[in-house]
N, C-alpha and C positions, 0 to 999 in steps of 0.2 A: 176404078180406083187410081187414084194420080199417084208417081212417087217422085214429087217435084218438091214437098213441103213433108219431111220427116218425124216432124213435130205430130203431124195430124197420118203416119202410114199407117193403115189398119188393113193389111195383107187378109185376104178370103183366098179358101180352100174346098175343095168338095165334101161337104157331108158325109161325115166317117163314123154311126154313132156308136158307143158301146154301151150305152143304157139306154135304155127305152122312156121318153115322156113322161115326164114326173120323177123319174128314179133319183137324178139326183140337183133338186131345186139348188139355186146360189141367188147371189146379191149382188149388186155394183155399188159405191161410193167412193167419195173422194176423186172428182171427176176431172181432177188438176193436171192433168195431162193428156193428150189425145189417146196414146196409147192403151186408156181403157176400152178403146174399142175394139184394139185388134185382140188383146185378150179375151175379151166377150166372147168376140168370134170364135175364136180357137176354141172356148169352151163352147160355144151353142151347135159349132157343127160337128163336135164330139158327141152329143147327145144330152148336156146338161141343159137344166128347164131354169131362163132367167125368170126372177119370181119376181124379185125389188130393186130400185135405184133409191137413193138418196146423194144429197150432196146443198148443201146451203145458200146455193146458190140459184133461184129459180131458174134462170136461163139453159144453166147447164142441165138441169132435169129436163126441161122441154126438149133441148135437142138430142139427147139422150134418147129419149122416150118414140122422138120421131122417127129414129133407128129403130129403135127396139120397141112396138107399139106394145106391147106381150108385159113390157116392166111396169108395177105398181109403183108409183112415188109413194116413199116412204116419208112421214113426217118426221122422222130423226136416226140417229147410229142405233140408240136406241132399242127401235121398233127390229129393227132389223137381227141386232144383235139378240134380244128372247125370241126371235120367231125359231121355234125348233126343231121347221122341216130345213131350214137352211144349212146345208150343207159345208159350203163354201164362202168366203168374203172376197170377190175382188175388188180390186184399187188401186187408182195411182195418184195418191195425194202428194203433196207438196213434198218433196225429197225427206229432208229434215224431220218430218211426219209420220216417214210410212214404217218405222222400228216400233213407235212406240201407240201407233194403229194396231200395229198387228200382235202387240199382246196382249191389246184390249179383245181380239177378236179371238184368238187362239185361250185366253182365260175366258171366252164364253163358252167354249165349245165345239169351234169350227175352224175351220183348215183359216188359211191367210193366202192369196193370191199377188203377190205386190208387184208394181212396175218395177224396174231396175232404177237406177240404184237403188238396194233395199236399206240402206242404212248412210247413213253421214258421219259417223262417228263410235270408234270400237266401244264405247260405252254402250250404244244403243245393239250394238251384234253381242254383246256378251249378254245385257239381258234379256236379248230376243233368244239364243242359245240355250236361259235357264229356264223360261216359259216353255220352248218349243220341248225340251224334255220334261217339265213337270207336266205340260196336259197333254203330250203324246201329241198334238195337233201339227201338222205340215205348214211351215213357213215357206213356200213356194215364192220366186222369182221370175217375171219373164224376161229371161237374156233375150230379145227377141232377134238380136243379129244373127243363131243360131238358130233357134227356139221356132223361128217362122219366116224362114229361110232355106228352100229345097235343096236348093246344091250346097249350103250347109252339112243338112241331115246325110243328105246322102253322101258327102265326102267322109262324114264318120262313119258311115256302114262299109267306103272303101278302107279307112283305115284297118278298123276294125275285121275287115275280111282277108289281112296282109296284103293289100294289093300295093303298098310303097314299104314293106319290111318295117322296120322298130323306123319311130317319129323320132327324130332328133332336130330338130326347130319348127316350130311355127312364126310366123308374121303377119302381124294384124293390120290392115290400114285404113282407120275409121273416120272419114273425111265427113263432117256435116254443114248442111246449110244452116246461116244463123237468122236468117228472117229477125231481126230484132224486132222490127217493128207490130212483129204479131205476138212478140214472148211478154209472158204475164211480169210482173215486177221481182218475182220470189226469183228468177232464172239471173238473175243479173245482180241477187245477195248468196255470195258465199257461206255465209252460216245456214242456206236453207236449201243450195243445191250440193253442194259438197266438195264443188272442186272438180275439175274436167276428169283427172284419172279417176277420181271417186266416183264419175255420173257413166259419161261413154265409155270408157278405158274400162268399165264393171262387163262389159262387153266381148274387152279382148280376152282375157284374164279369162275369163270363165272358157272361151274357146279356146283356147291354148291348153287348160288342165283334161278338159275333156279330149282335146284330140292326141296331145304328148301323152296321156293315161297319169298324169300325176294325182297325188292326194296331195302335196305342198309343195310351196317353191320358194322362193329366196327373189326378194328385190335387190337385185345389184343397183340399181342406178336409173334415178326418174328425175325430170324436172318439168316443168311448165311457165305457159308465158300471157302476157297481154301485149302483141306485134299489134294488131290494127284497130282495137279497140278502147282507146283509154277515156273515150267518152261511158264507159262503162266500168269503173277502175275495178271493179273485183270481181270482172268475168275472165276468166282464163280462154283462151280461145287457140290453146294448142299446148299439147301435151306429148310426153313418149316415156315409154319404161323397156327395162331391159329385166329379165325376169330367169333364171335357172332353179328346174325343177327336181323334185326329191331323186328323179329315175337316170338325170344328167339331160332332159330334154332342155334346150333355149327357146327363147321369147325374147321377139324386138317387138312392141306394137306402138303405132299413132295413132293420135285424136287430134280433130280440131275444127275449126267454124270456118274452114276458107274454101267450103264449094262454090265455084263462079257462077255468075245466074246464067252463062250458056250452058250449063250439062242440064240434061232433062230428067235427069232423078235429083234427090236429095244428097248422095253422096256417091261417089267412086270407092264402095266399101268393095275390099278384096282381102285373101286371105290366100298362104301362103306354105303350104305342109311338105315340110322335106323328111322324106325318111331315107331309108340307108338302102332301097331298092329303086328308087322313084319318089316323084313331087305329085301335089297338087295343087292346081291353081284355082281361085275362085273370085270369080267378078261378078257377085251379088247380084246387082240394081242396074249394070246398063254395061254394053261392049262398048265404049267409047268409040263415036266417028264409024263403027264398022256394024252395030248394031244396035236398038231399042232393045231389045229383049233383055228379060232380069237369066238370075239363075246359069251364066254360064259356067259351066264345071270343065278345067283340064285337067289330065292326066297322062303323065309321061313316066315309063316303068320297062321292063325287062323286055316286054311285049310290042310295045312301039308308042305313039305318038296318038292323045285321044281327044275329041272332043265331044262330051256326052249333055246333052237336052235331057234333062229333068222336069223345065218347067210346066205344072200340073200332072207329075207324075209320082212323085214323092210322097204329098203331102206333106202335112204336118204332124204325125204322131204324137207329140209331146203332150196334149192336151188330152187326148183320149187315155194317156196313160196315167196322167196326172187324176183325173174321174176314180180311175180304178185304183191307184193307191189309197186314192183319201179312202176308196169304200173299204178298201182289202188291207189295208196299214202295209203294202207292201211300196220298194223303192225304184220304180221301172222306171219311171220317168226322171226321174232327177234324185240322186241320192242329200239327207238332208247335208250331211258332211260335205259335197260338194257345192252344195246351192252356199253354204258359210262360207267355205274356204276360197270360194272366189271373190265374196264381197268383201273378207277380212285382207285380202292380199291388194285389193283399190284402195281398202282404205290406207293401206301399209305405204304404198307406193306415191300416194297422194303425200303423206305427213311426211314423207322423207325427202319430198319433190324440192328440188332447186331451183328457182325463183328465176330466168336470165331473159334481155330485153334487147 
């Protein structure tokens, strides 16, 4: 699996299942972003039975399919939406798409799986908000800088277990490569991606609430820019917000398109958890200059000075939990309140963003 092109990372993990074959069939469409596949994944080596693909687009069914030989093409949304062993819908349609996708999918009956950013626009998260409570169906997100991310997970099982005392800031720094020349035309209109803290920065946000323990936070202060790209005039290609949550936790995070094409991953994503006994440090995707390897986790606390190897040892939970909510209406995996309140607080940060060049 390369992580040199972030556009196309579909992260694998060891088969973890909690259903057994057939228990609980799902569907792919809307195949407008790569990251349907790391989805997939997360869900097929949970135990979920991929049944159907669709997507209007032949090309992308084929190579689809060459993944996943197991997926029927489906001829439309459709076929898919009455079939009514399907459990589950995922999808990563075109940004701008995937709110008002998913209450077509959630008013048929079935969960909603969506790539991040789930929404463009607080219009589309308010009436995603009144579907997901009138048919009880789960609107699921993948944050996947967390979500499918080992020293992620597991930096929240340190928080979570007191090992740095009460979080009182996080810092997110979410650097990506922009490969323009392989991005579809939708990535380069503002009305259909949403704006840099609306798309990536949907990223920080969500890590930040979960790791500080907030239910809300307050955007003090965000802007964004177009430095090196004006041949593209309404792509944003860096961003930053400054965020204080309900509990007094802070939030600084970055986004932006300026990974050089000598790092060997897609971005120098790191993450930054201060609490009030100890930090943690986390370098994702690559130890620059001193290592290849993703997944480095530090920790420095009362006890001393740590450096802990995760990778392939964590997993990814999320997906198997996620299986078992949709079956059991329970909230293990992702509470709905926070899956909203993270997309509502990009969009906040996006609409209040200052424009500087």
């Amino acid at each position: 699996m390369s992580t040199a092109n972030g556009m196309n990372y579909a992260p694998q993990g060891k088969p973890r299942p909690v259903v057994k074959a057939g228990e609980f069939p799902f569907a792919a469409m809307s195949l407008d972003h790569g990251h349907i596949y790391g989805m997939v994944n997360g869900l097929r080596e949970a135990g979920g039975t991929l049944k159907w693909v669709y997507d209007p687009d032949p090309a992308k069914v084929k190579a689809f399919q060459d993944a996943y030989p197991e997926a029927r093409a489906a001829e439309s949304q459709q076929q898919i939406l009455q079939d009514a062993e399907i459990q589950l819908v995922a999808a990563a349609a075109v940004p701008n798409e995937r709110g008002p996708l998913g209450i077509k999918v959630m008013e048929s009956g079935k969960h909603y799986f969506t790539d991040k950013t789930p929404f463009t626009t607080l219009e589309q998260l308010a009436a995603a908000k009144t579907a997901a409570k009138a048919t009880g169906k789960k609107y699921a997100v993948y944050y996947s800088e967390r979500l499918h991310v080992e020293s992620a997970e597991f930096a929240g099982q340190l928080v979570h277990d007191g090992a740095i005392g009460r979080v009182i800031h996080v810092m997110g720094l979410g650097p990506h490569r922009l490969n323009a020349s392989m991005r579809p035309d939708w990535f380069f209109q503002k009305e259909k991606y949403g704006g840099i803290l609306c798309d990536i920065g949907s990223h920080q946000i969500e890590q930040f609430l979960y790791y500080a323990g907030c239910k809300d936070a307050v955007v003090q202060h965000s802007k964004v820019a177009n430095y090196n790209n004006k041949k593209y005039p309404e792509l944003e290609d860096y961003g930053d917000a400054t965020l204080v949550g309900d509990n007094g936790a802070n939030n600084y995070f970055r986004v932006d398109w300026f990974t050089p094409d000598g790092l060997s991953a897609w971005g120098d994503g790191r993450t930054m958890i201060v609490g009030t006994n100890g930090y943690i440090e986390l370098r994702k995707y690559v130890d620059i200059a001193r290592s290849a390897s993703k997944d480095n986790l530090f920790l420095v606390n009362r006890e001393g000075e740590f450096k802990i190897d995760v990778q392939d040892k964590v997993g990814f939970p999320y997906f198997g939990a996620l299986i078992l909510d949709c079956l059991n209406g329970t909230e293990l995996a992702m509470t709905q309140e926070h899956t909203f309140k993270a997309a509502e607080l990009c969009l906040q940060a996006q609409q209040q963003a200052i424009r500087v060049e």
